[in-house]
Structures are given as C-alpha cells and as structure tokens.
N, C-alpha and C positions, 0 to 999 in steps of 0.2 A: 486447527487441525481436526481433521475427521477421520476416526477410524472404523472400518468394517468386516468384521468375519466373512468369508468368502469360503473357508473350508476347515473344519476341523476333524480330523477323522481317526484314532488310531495315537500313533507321534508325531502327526504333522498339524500343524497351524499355520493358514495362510492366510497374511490380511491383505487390507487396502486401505494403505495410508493415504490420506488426499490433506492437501496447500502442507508439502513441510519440503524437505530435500536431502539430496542424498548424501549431505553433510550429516544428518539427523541421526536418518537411518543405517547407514555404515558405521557410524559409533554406538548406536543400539546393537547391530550386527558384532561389533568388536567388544561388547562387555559382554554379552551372552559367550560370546566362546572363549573371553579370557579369566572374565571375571567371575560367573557367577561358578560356586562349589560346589563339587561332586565326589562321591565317594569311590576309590580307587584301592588296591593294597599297596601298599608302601615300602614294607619290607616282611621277606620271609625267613625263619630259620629252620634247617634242615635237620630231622634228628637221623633220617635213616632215608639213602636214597641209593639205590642199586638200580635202577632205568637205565635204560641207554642216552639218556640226555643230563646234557650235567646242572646242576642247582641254580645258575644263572641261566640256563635257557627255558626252565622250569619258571623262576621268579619271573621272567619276563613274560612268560608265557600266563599268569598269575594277573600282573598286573597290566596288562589289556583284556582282562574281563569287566564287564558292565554291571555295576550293583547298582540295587536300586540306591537311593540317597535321602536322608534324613535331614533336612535342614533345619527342626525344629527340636530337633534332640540332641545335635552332635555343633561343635564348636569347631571355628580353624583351631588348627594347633598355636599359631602365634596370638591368636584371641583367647584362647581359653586358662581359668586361672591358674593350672597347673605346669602355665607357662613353658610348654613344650615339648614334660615330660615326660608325656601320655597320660590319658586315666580315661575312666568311663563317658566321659563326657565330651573328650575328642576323636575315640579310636573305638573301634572291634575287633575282636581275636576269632581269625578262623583258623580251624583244626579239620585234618586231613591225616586219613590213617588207612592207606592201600597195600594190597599182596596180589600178585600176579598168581593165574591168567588172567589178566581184565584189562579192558581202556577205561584208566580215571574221567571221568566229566564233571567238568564243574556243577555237575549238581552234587556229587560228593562231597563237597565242601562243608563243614559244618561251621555252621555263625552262632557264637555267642550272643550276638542279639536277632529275636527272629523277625527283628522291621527289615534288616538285611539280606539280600540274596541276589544270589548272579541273576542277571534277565535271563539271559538265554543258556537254560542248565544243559544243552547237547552237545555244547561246546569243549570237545576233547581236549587233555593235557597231557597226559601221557598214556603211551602203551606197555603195560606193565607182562613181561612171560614172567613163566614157571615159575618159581623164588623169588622175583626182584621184589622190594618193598620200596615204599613213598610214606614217609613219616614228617610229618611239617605242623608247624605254626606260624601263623601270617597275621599281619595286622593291617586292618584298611584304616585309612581316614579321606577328611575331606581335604581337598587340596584346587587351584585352579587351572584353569586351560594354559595362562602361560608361564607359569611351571614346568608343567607336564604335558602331551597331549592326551594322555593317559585318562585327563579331567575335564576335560573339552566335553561338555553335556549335548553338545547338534551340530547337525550340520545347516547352517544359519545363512542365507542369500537373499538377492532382493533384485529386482527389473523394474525399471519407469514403464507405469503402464502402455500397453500398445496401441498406437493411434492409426488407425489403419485407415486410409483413404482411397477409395475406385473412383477410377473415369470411365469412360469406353474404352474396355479390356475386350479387343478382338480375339483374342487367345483364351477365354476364361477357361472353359476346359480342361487345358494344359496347366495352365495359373494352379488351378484348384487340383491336380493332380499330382502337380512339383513340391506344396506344400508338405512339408515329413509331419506335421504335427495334427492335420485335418482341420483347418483354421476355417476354413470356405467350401460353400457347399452354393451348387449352380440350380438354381430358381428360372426352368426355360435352357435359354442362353446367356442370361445374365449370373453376372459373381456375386456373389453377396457374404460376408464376413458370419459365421457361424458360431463360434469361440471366441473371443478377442484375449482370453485369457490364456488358450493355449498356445497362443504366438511364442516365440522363442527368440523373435530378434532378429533371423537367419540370414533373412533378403531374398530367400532363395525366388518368391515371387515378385519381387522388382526384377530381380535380374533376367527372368524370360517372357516379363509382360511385354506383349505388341497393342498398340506404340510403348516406347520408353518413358516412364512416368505415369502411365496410367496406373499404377499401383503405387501407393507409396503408404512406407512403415515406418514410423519413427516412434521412439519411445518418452514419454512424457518424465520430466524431471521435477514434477511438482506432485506426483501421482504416481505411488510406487505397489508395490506390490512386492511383498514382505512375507519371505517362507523359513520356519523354525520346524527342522524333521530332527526329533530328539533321539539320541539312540535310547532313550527307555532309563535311564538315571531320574530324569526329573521330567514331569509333565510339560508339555509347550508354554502352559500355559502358566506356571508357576514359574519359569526360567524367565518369561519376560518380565513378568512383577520383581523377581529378585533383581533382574539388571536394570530395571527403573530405580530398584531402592537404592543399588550400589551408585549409581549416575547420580543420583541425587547428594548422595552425602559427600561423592567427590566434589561435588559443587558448591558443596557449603563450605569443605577445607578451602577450596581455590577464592572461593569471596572472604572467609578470614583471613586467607594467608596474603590477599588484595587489604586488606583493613591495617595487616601489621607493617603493610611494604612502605 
C-alpha cells in the first residue's frame, strides 16, 4: 500500500491510496465517523430561562455546536476511573449568564477549561428582548459518531480514482464544454484530460462523445482517493491516526477472541 498527500489545506485532507480496496477504505471511512471521540455538550441545566424557546430547543440547540476536542486530556466517560460519574477528567462545565436586549452566540459561552471552545463563536442561540434572562450550566464530554451525530468529527468519502481514456473525439468542443467540473481542456482540436482528479464520475462526457465510446471514464478500485473535510473538532490529520489506533485494537480483541473460540 502506498499512500500520498494530494491536498491538505485548512479541514480538508485528501489522499491517494494506491494497491488496497474499498473494502479498506470504507472501514477507515466508518471508524472515523463512528468511532473516533469528540467533544459535544451532553446535558444542560437551566436556572433561569424567560426566551421565547423553551429549555429543550435551547439544549438541542447547545448540543450541535462544534468544540474543539481534547484527546489527550479528557477520558470516555465509560473509560475513565470515575466510572461515569463525571469529574475533571471526562467532562467540562460551561456557564452562560444573558439579559435581553441581545442575541446570545456561542461565543458567550464560558468553558471552565480554556483548551475548550465553540469553533464557530457567531453561531446564534437565542434572541433575548427586554427582561428575558438565559441562566445555564452545561456539561460537554467526549462521546462517538454512533451514539450521537452530535460527535461525528467529518465529513469522510472516497472515489476509485479516475481513468479516463480518449479516441478520436469528433465533438471535443462540446465534450470539453458538457463537463460541470472542467476536467478537459482542447490543445488545437484535439481533447486532452486536464484534471483527472476533478472528475466526479458523472459520464456526462461519454454520453455526448461522437462516436460512442470515444471517451471512456471508469473509476479504478485498487486506487482510491480518500477525502476527510473535518468540521474543526479534531485536525484531519489527527482523526485518521486515532481511527488506525482504534482499527488496530479492535483487531487485536477479534484475534484473542479467535484464540479463546
């Protein structure tokens, strides 16, 4: 197996896996979004809430914000020694203390640990008039994607890369104009493949190449092309090391639990 960067910019990491298949990578695909842990709020208590939205659409509106995530300070709750009952080493305590006129945004929030905090602080929660008060304490912890979606750290896909083959394409022009994603770019009168990575699969150029068959796009199954766009919990790059370590240790359960069978 060979792997290669091809793009990392920002929350995205795109590789290029080459000799593996998409038996591999679709289970790398599925521990990244289920398994590996990320930090979410869990539950909120309310001491004073006068808004026009009531406490449960508040909490829920709470716990689809983005924190960052601490993997090397915070414990699951069913890992960790205090066996579930909270304490510093699973959980954080955020506090929230509003009075209208104002819209709360979660950058109001305040985190007892300051490794914690929403990614995106513009993200409105409530609109507070005249008198209304929002008086809360929340507790985030680590939790996984299939749990919750709440904990689901990216949005994680993958394509066999694209093999794109020309003949004598009478139409190239067209060809090269039908494409939505600008794969081809005309040298003369002749087609010639520009991008091979921004291919999308589509066919949309098979299906108006003259003759029939002078274009052909298939996507390779031994050569994939692996995209991790994180919503900003955990780096790309640190989500895929964690779901190799998780893959690994389930592997090691399933050969002792092969050794006791």
């Amino acid at each position: 197996m060979e792997i290669k960067v091809l793009k990392q910019k920002d929350n995205l990491l795109v590789l290029n896996i080459k000799n593996t298949d998409e038996v591999f990578v679709n289970t790398l695909r599925r521990a990244i979004i289920t398994e590996v842990p990320t930090f979410a709020v869990k539950n909120v208590k309310f001491t004073k809430n006068s808004s026009a939205l009531f406490d449960e659409m508040i909490s829920h509106r709470l716990g689809l914000l983005s924190l960052t995530t601490d993997l090397k300070t915070y414990n699951l709750l069913e890992e960790c020694s205090c066996k579930g009952a909270g304490c510093a080493k699973c959980q954080s305590i955020i506090t929230l203390s509003a009075e209208g006129p104002l819209t709360v945004y979660a950058s109001d929030l305040k985190f007892k640990d300051q490794n914690i905090k929403t990614i995106h602080g513009n993200t409105p929660i409530v609109k507070l008039l005249k008198g209304q008060e929002l008086e809360i304490e929340a507790v985030a912890s680590l939790g996984k994607g299939k749990q919750h979606a709440k904990y689901v750290p990216a949005n994680v896909w993958y394509k066999g890369y694209p093999q794109i083959k020309l003949g004598n394409v009478k139409n190239a022009e067209e060809v090269a104009k039908e494409c939505p994603v600008d794969v081809y770019e005309l040298k003369g009168k002749t087609l010639s493949v520009k991008d091979h990575l921004a291919c999308i699969l589509c066919g949309a150029c098979v299906d108006i190449a003259d003759p029939k068959g002078s274009v052909e796009v298939t996507p390779s199954s031994k050569d994939i092309i692996f995209y991790i766009e994180s919503f900003g919990k955990l780096d790309p790059k640190e989500m895929l090391e964690k779901a190799l370590d998780i893959l690994d240790e389930k592997l090691e359960d399933f050969a002792k639990a092969i050794k006791k069978a």
